[in-house]
C-alpha positions in Angstrom: 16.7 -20.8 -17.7 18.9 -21.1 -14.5 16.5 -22.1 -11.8 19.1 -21.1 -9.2 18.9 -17.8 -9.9 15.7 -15.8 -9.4 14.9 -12.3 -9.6 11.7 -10.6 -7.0 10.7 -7.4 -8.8 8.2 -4.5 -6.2 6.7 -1.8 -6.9 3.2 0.6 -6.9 2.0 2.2 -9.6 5.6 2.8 -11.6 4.3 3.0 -14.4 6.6 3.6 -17.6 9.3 2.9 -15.3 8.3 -0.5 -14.4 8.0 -1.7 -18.3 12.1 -0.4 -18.3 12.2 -2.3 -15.4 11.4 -5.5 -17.0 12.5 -5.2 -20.2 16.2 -5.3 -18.7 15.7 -8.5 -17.2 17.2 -11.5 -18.6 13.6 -13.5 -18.5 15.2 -16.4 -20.5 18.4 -16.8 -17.8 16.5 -16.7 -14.6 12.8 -17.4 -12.9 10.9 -13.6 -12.1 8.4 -12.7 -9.5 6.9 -9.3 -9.0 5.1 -8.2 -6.3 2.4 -5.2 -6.4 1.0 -3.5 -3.7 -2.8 -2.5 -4.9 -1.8 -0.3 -8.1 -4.0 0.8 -9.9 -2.3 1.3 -13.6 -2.4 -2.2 -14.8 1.2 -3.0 -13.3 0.5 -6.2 -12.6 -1.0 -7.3 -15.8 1.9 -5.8 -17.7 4.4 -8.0 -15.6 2.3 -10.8 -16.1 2.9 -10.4 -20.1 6.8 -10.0 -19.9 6.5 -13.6 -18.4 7.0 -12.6 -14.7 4.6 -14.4 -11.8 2.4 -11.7 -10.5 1.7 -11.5 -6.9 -0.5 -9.0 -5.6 -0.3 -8.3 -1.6 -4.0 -7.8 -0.1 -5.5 -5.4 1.9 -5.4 -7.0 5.1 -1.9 -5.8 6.3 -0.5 -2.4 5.6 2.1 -1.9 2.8 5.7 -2.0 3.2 8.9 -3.2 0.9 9.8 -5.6 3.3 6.8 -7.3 3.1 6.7 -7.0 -0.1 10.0 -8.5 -0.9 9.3 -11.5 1.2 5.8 -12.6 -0.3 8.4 -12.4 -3.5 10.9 -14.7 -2.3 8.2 -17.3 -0.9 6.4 -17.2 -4.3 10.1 -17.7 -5.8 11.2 -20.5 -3.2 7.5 -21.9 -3.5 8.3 -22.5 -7.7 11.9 -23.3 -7.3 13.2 -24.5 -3.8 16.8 -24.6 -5.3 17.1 -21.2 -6.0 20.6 -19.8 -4.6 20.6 -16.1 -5.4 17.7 -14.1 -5.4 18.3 -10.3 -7.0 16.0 -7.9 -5.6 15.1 -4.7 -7.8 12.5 -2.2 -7.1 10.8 -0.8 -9.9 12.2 1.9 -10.5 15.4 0.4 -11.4 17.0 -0.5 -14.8 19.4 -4.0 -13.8 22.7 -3.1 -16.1 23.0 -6.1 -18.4 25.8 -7.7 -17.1 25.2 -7.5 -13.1 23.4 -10.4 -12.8 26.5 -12.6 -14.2 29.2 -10.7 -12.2 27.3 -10.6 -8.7 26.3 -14.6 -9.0 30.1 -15.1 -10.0 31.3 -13.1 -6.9 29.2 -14.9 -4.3 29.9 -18.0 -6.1 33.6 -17.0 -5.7 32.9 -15.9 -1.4 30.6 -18.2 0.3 31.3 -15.9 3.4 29.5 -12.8 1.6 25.3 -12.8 1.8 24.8 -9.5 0.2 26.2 -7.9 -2.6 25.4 -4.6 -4.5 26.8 -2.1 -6.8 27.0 0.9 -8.5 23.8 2.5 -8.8 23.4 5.9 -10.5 20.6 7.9 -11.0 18.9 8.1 -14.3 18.0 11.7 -14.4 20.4 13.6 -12.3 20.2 16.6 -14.6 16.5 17.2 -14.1 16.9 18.4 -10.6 18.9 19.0 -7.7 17.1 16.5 -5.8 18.3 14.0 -8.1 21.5 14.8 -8.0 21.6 14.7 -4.7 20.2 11.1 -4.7 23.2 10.0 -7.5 25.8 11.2 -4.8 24.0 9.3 -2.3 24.6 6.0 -4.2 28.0 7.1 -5.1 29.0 4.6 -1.9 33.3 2.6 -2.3 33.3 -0.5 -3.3 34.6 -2.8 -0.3 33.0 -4.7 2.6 29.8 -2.1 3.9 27.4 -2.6 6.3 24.2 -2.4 4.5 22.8 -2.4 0.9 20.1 -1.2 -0.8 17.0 -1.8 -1.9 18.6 -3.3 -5.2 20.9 -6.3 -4.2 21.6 -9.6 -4.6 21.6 -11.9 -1.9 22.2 -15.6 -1.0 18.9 -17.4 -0.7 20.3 -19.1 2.4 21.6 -16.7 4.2 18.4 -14.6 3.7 16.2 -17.9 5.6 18.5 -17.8 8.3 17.9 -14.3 9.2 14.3 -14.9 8.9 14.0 -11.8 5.8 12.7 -8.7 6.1 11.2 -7.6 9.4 7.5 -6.7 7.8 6.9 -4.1 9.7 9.5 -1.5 8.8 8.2 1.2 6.5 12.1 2.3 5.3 15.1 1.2 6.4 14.6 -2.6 6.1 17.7 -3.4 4.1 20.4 -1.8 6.2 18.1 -3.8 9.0 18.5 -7.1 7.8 22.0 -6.5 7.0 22.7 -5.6 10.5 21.6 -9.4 11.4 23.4 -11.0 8.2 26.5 -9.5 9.9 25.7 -10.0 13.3 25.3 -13.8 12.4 28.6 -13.7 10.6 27.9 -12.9 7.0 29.3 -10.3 5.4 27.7 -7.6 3.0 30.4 -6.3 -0.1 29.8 -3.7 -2.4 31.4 -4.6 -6.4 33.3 -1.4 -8.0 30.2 -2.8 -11.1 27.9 -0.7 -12.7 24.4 -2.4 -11.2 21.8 -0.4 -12.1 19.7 2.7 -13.2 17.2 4.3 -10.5 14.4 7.1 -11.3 13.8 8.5 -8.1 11.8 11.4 -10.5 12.1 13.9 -7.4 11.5 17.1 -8.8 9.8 19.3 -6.1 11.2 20.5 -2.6 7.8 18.9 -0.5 9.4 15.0 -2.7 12.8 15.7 -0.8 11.2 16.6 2.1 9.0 13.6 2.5 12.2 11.2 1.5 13.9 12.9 4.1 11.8 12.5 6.4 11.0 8.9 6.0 14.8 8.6 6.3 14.6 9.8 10.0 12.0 7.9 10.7 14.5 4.6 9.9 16.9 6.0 11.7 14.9 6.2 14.9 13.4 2.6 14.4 17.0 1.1 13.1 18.5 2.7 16.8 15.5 1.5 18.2 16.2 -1.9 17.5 19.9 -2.3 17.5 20.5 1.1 19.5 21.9 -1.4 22.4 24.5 -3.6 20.3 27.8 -3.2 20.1 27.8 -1.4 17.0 24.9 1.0 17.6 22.8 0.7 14.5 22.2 4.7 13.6 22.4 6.0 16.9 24.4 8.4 15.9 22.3 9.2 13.0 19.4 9.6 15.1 21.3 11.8 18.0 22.0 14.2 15.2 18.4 15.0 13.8 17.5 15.4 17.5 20.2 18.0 18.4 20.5 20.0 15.5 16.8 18.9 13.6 15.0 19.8 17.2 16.6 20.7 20.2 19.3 23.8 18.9 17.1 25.7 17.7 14.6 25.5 20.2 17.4 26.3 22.6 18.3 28.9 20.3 15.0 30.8 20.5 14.0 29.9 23.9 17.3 31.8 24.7 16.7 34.4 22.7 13.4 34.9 24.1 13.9 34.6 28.0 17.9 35.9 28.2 19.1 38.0 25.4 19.3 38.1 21.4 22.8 37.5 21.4 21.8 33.9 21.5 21.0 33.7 17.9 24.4 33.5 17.2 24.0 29.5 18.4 22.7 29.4 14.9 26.1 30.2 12.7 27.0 26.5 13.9 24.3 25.6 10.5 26.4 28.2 8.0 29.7 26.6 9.3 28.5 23.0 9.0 27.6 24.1 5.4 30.9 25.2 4.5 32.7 22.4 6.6 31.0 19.9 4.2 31.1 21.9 1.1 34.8 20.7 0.2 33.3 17.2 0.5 32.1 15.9 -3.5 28.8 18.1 -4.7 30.5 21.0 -2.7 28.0 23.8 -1.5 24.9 22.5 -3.0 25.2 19.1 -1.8 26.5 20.5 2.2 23.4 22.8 2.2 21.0 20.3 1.4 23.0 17.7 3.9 22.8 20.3 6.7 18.9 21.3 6.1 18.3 17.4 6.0 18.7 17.5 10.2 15.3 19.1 10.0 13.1 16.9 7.9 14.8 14.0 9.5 14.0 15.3 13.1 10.0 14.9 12.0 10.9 11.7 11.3 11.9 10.8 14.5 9.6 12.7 16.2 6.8 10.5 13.5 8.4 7.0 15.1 8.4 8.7 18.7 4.6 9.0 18.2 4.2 5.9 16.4 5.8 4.0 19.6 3.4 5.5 22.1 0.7 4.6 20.1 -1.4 1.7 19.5 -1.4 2.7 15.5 1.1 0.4 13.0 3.5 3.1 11.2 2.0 4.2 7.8 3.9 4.3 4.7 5.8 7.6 4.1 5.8 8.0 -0.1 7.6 10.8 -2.0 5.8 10.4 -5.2 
């Protein structure tokens, strides 16, 4: 076993995909720690008998991925304080069998690089079009990038220096993080390497919706938080569900309503988006589904708008 290389494994109630999960990590090359937040199908006992240390999260603070990667990576750095890389893989993911060596050689090989990630592809993106539309999302170019994914590798130190995860976040904690890593002078690369497998299992148009949503809702707290630096953290995501999620078609109708019908035709700009984007890769279907995004993603914002007024902690927005 490596005891510089460790590997912090999340997830709820995966199920079958959490014994994949496991059984493609090299248990003999590297220390494991899985975190579970209050399932209720034995996952923690079945991590517990591959050989990973189980941590379960408690009840008195609300979920998140951020939270629960950390408790991971102090249980990890608790057992082994000379850990240097710790891999992070949610579970739903499949690790390809020869990431783990690649990635450590690569950081090894660019002590200026904190983060590095990979190909990831999605298991099933034949069973659905919302799949599919999650394996083009991965499909990112290899290269420096500003953020990563849930699945990455990162350098233990680097990670301590940005103080984690921020806990609170409910989505978008990676690209968060990755925002500071770079802000303190690190940088994030993504390998041209196969990494690993996801099962998103989104099969019904309320799933995508939900995801979608959630996605806004990042987008709002990332601007919200790095809105004001110099490279404006998904403000211009955010600016985008507003206007066309939100406030065109409200205009649109409003218009319509109090001036004349002819204002409807403020609405061809979705069609034309459609087929601007359709010569992009996943033509029409992908464009369409990119375009209605702006709406799902506008309740998101709209979600963290509210959330912000209020005295409430944001809840956890789950597609399965």
């Amino acid at each position: 076993m490596n005891p510089r290389i460790g590997v912090v494994v999340i997830g709820r109630n995966e199920g079958e995909r959490l014994r994949v999960c496991l059984s493609a990590i090299p248990f003999g090359e590297c220390e494991v720690v899985y975190v579970d937040s209050d399932s209720t199908d034995g996952s923690l006992e079945l991590a517990r008998r591959f050989g990973a240390h189980g941590v379960p999260l408690d009840l008195s603070r609300p979920f998140t991925a951020a939270r629960a990667r950390n408790a991971g990576m102090r249980k990890l750095l608790e057992m082994h304080p000379e850990v240097e890389f710790v891999q992070f893989v949610d579970g739903d993911c499949e690790l390809n069998g020869q990431w783990l060596a690649e990635a450590v050689a690569f950081l090894r090989q660019e002590p200026q690089v904190a983060v590095t990630c990979g190909r990831l592809r999605e298991r099933n993106p034949q069973r659905s079009v919302f799949n599919r539309l999650c394996d083009w999302e991965w499909d990112a170019p290899p290269g420096d990038a500003k953020a990563c994914g849930g699945n990455a590798l990162m350098r233990v130190s680097a990670f301590q220096a940005a103080g984690g995860f921020r806990e609170q976040l409910i989505a978008g904690e990676e690209p968060e993080l990755c925002v500071r890593l770079r802000q303190a002078g690190w940088r994030v690369h993504r390998l041209a390497a196969e990494m690993a497998l996801h099962d998103a299992d989104m099969t019904r148009f309320a799933q995508w919706w939900r995801r979608t949503m959630r996605g806004g809702f990042a987008f709002a707290e990332g601007a919200w938080l790095h809105g004001k630096d110099k490279e404006r953290h998904w403000v211009r995501e955010t600016l985008r569900a507003i206007v066309y999620g939100g406030l065109l078609p409200l205009a649109a109708l409003l218009l319509t309503v109090a001036v004349s019908p002819w204002f409807l035709l403020l609405l061809l700009v979705y069609p034309v988006q459609v087929l601007r984007v359709s010569r992009q890769p996943g033509g029409f279907t992908r464009a369409f589904y990119l375009v209605l995004a702006r709406f799902p993603e506008f309740v998101g914002v709209l979600r963290f708008a509210r959330t912000l007024l209020g005295s409430r902690p944001a809840r956890l927005i789950e597609h399965r």
